[in-house]
N, C-alpha and C positions, 0 to 999 in steps of 0.2 A: 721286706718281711723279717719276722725274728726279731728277740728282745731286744731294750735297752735298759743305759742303767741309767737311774733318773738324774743324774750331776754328767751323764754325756760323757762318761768317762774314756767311752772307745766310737771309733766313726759308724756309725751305720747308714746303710744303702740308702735309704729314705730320705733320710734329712743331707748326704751328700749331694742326690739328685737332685733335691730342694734348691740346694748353691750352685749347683751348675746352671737351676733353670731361670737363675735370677728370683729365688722365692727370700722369706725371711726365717723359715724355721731350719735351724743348724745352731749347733756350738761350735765353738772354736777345733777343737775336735774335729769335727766333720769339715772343716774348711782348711784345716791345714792338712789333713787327705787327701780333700778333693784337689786344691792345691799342688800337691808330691804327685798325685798322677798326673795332673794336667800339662805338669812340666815334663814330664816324661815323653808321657804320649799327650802332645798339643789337640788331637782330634776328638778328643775324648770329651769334650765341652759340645762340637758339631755334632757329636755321634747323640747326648742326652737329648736336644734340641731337636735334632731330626726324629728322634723316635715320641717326640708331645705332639709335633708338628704329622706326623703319618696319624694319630690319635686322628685329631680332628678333621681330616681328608678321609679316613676307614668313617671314622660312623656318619661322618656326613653322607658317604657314599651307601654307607647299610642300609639308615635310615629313608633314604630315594630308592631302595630295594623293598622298604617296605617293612622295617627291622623295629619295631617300637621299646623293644625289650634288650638291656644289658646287663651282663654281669662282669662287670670289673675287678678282678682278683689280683691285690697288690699293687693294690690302689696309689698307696704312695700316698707325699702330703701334698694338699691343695695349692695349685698355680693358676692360674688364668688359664677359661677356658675347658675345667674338667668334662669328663664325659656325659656328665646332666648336662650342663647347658648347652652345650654343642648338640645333642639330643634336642632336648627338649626347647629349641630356640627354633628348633626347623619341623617339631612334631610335638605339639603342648601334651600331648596323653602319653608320651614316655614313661618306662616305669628303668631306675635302674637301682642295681646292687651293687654298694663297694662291699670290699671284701679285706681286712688288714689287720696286722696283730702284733701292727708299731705302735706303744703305749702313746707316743706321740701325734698319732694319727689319731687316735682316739680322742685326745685331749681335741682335737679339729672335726670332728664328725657333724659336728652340729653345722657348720660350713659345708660340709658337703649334704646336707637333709635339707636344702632349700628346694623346692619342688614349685615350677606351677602346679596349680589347684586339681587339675584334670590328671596330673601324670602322680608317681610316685618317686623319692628317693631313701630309701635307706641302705644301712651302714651295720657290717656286720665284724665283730672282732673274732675273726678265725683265720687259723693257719693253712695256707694252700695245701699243707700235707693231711689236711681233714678233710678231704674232697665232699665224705658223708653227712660231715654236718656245715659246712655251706652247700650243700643240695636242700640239706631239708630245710635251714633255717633262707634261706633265698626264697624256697615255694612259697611262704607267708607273703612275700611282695610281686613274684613274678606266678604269672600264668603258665605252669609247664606243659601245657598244651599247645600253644604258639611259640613262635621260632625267638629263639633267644643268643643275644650276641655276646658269646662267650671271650674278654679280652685278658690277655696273659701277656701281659707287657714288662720287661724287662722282667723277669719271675722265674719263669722257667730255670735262667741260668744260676738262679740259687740252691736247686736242689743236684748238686754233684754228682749223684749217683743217677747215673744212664737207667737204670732201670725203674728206678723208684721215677723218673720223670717221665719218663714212658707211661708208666701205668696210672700216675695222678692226673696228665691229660686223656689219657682214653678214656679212664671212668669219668672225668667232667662231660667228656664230649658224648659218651654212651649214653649219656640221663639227659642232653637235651633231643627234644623233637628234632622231625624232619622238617627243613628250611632253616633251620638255626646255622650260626658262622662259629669259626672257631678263629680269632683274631692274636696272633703270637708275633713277640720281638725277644730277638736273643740276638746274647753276645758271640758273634761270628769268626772262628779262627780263621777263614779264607782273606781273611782282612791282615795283613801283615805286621799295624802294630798295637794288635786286640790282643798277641800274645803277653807283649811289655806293659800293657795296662792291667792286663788280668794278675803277671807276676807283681806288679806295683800296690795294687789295691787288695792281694790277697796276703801281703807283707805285711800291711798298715796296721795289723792290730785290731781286724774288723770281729767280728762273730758270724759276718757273710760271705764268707768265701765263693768265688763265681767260679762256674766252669765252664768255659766257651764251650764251642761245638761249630763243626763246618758246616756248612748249606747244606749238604745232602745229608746230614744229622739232623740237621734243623727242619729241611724239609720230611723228614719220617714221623715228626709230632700231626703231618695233614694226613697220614694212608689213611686210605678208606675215606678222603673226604674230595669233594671235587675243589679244585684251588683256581683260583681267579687272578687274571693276568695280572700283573706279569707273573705271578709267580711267585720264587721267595726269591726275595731279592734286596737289597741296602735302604733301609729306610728310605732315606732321601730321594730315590726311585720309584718310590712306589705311588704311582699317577703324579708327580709332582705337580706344584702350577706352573702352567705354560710363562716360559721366561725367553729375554734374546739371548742368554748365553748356553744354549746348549743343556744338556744332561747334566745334572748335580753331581757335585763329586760326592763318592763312593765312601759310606761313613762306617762305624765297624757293628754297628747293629745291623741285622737282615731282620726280615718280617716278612710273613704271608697273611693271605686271609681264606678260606674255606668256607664252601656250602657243604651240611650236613645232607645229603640225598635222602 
């Protein structure tokens, strides 16, 4: 989330994420960032991957709940996989909402408005800190009468201020119905070296400065909602696929997911 300048003059979070996930939209900029962190912190390439890969295990899993509706806020740019198709590949009458206000994401929207016929996709240029006008401009695609899967994936930890991020997910989560999920990943300081990433990428020159938060930080964005095992826990954790080597190792994003009662 948050501007750019259109010659990519400084890295932003989007199109870094872009290069980590193996995408092609980045400048050199953003790649000799992503770069400086990853030499730092080597886990920080596992940690983006695990949290696209928890993407497609959560709504596969909503959507077997019954979940026909998302709203994807901070959206990020297009990779294989986004949350229509994984949707709407396994329920054709999906309806979902991205939500971004990376001019470059923009310039990509029309990639993500590909919809079967039956379901809906649109793409709305607003800032998560407008919680009120992505409510109202969202209700034009989704039904706010049905349970709707609210996702805040890597996002959260761009708004710094504890309080202002407290209160931009309550009022999200306040305005959907009963049945609806509230689906979050954030950057975890219980991870050891989420610290030296965070100080590396917040050096860079970005206009996005991240502020981690510990699990039990993380887990106070669910009060008030019922949370679904495991719980909040490292991406990579969260239902993995069954493997022979045991439990994924421990990546420095945590995630949970939540029923609205």
């Amino acid at each position: 989330m948050g501007a750019m300048t259109a010659d990519g003059g400084r890295p932003v979070s989007a199109r870094v994420w872009n290069y980590w996930l193996g995408g092609k939209d980045h400048y050199e900029v953003d790649r000799r960032a992503g770069d400086e962190v990853a030499r730092h912190v080597p886990g920080i390439v596992a940690a983006a991957r695990a949290d696209r890969q928890f993407l497609a295990r959560c709504v596969a899993r909503l959507v077997d709940r019954g979940v026909r509706q998302f709203l994807d806020v901070g959206t990020g740019l297009p990779t294989a996989d986004n949350t229509h198709e994984i949707a709407q590949r396994l329920a054709p009458d999906a309806r979902i909402v991205y939500v971004d206000n990376d001019p470059l994401v923009l310039t990509h929207a029309r990639a993500l408005l590909t919809s079967t016929p039956e379901g809906a996709t649109s793409y709305l240029d607003a800032d998560v800190r407008d919680p009120e006008r992505i409510l109202r401009e969202a209700a034009a695609t989704l039904d706010t009468g049905e349970p709707i899967a609210l996702m805040l994936l890597a996002i959260v930890h761009l708004i710094t201020d504890a309080d202002e991020a407290r209160a931009i997910v309550a009022r999200l989560v306040d305005a959907l119905p009963s049945g609806s999920y509230l689906v979050l990943s954030h950057a975890c300081l219980d991870v050891e070296s989420t610290r030296t990433a965070v100080r590396v990428w917040n050096d860079s020159g970005t206009p996005h400065p991240l502020r981690p938060r510990t699990a039990a930080e993380i887990a106070g964005f669910f009060t008030g909602l019922d949370l679904v095992e495991p719980g909040v826990v490292s991406c990579s954790r969260w239902h993995p696929a069954p493997n022979a080597w045991g439990e994924p190792a421990e990546v420095m994003t945590f995630c949970g997911v939540a029923r609205k009662p």
